[in-house]
N, C-alpha and C positions, 0 to 999 in steps of 0.2 A: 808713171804718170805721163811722160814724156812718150812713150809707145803708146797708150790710149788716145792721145791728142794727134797724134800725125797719122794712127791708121782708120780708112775711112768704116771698117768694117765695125768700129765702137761712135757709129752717128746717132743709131736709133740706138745706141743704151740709153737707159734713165740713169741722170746724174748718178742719184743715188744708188743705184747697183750695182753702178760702174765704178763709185767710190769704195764702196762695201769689198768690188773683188779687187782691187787696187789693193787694199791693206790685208787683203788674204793672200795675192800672191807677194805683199813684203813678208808676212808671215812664215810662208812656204820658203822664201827666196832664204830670207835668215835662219830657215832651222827652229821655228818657232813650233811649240807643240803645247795643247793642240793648236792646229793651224785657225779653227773656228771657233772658238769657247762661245760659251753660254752667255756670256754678259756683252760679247758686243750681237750675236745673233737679237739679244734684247732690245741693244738699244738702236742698231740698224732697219729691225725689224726683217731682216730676209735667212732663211734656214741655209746651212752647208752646202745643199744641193743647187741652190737657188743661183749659188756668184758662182759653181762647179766649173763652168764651160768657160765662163767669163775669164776666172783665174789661169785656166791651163792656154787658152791663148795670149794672154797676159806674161806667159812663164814663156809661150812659146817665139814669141818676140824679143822679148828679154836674151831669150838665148841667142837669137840668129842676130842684135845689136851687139852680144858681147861680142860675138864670133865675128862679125865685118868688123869690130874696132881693131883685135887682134890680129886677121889678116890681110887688113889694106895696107898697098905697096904705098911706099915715102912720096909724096909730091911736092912739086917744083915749088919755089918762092911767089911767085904769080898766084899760084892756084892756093899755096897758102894763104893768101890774102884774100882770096874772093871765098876762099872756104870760110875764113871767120867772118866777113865783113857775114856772107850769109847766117855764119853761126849766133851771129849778134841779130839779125832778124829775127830768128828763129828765139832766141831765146826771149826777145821781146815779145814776139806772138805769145808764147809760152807764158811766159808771165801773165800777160793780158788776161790768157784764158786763164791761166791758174787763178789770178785772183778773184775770176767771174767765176769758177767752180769752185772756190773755196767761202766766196759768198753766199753762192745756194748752197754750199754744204753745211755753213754757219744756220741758215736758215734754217734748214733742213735736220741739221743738227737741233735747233732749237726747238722746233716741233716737235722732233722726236723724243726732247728730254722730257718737254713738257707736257707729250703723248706717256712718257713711261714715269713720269711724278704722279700723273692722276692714275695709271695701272697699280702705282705699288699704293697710290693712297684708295684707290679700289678695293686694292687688295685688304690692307689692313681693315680697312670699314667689314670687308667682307668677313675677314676675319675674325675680324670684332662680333658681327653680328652672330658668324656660325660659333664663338665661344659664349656667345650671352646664351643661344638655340640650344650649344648641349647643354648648359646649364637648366633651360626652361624643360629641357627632354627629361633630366634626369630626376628634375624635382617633379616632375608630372610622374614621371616613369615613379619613384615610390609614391606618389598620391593613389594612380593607378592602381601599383600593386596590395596599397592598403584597402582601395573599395576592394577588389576583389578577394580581398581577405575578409572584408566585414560581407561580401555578395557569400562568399562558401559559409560563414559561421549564421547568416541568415536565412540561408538553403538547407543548411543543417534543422535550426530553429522549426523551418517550416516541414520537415520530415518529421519531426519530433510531433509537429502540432501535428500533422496528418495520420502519423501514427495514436496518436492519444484520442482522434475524432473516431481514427477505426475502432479502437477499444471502448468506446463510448456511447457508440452507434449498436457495437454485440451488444452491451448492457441495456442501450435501449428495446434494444428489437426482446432481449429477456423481459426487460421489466413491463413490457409490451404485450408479451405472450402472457406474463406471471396478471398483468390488470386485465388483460380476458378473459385468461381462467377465472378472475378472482371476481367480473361482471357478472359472466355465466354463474356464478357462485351464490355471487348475488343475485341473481331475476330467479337462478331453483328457492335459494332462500325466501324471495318476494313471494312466488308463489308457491313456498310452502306456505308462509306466512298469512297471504289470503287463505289456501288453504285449510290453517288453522285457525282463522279469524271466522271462517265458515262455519266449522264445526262448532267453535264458542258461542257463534251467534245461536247454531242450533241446537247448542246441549244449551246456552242461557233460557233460551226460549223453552224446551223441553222441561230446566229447572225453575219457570217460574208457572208454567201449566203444573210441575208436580207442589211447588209449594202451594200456589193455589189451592192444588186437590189436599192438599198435607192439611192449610188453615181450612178448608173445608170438612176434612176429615175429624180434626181437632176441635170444629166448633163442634159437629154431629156427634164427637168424643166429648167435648162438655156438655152439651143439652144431656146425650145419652146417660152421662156421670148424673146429670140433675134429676134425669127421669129415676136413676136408679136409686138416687138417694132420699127422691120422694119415693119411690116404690116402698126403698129401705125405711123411711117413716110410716109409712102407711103400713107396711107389714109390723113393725114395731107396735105399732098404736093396736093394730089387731090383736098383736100377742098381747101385748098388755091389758086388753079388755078381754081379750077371752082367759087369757090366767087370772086375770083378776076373778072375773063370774066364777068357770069351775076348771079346771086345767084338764083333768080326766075324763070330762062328759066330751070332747069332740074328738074323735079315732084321728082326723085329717091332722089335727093341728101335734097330735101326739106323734105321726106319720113324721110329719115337719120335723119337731123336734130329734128326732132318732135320726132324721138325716142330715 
């Protein structure tokens, strides 16, 4: 601390990186391992690499302070006294400043806890949220995997039906062909039908010119029967008046009778 403060080449550090490699090269200087851990890189906020240059000149001073303490020659009583009176300056400056950079370090320090309070309470939120997220993954993840189990067994469904419309579709296109043939079947029937509705009309017709002629014939057959049965009296009445007179005297009627 003491070699950061009197050399001018740590003016433009920041406080804070100057502190940071301050307690890396204690680290180094004591044997401490590792020299940078993880928790104060966190809570400093600066990576290993970061205080690298800072520490090894830090270390580099340290040494060349040990090394004048151990090789300066004895001085005189005078100079002993103007060396402390100075030392007591110096240590007064020292102070001064220490306590100004240990106030911005307090500071410094405060922001930064209260920068890594809201990181870890970040982080847990974050946490939080990415355990509630796989949790919403995993119950979506089987929802998911159920539709798509009810999308296959409904794909299936629908294969079934489109195979049962093909089988359905041949029976229609048969039962299709089977009521054309079975049209055609009908209209030869239809017009047999007239056909034979023709022929009835003309054998009706035919059979009522022959009954016609039939009762015509039957009446000319009963007149004829009348004539004949009057012939047949009148020939009777004859025979009977001519056998009665003389049976032998007419040759014709004897003719008659032999035949």
């Amino acid at each position: 601390l003491k070699v950061s403060l009197t050399d001018i080449s740590f003016l433009d550090t920041l406080p804070s990186l100057l502190a940071a490699s301050i307690i890396a090269a204690a680290r180094r200087a004591f044997g401490l391992s590792p020299q940078w851990p993880d928790n104060l890189e966190l809570l400093s906020g600066y990576r290993e690499e970061q205080v690298g240059h800072l520490t090894t000149m830090l270390m580099f001073h340290h040494r060349l302070s040990v090394n004048n303490d151990l090789q300066a020659p004895p001085r005189i009583v005078g100079a002993v006294t103007n060396r402390a009176t100075d030392k007591d300056m110096s240590d007064d400056y020292i102070e001064r400043i220490t306590r100004v950079v240990n106030e911005n370090a307090k500071e410094e320090f405060s922001e930064r806890k209260k920068f890594y309070e809201k990181l870890v309470k970040d982080k847990e939120c974050s946490e939080n949220l990415i355990r509630t997220q796989n949790l919403d993954v995993v119950s979506d993840s089987v929802k998911l995997q159920k539709h798509e189990e009810d999308i296959q067994i409904w794909k299936n469904s629908i294969y079934n039906t489109n195979q049962k419309i093909e089988f359905l579709d041949e029976d229609i296109h048969e039962l299709e062909d089977k009521l054309e043939c079975l049209q055609n079947k009908r209209l030869e029937l239809s017009l047999d039908k007239r056909s034979f509705e023709g022929i009835v009309q003309e054998k009706s017709a035919k059979s009522r010119v022959l009954k016609q002629q039939i009762q015509q014939k039957q009446e000319e057959i009963g007149k004829s029967r009348q004539n004949v049965e009057t012939i047949q009296s009148q020939i009777n009445n004859v025979f009977k008046s001519k056998v009665s007179s003389d049976p032998e005297s007419d040759p014709f009627l004897s003719h008659l009778e032999k035949q």
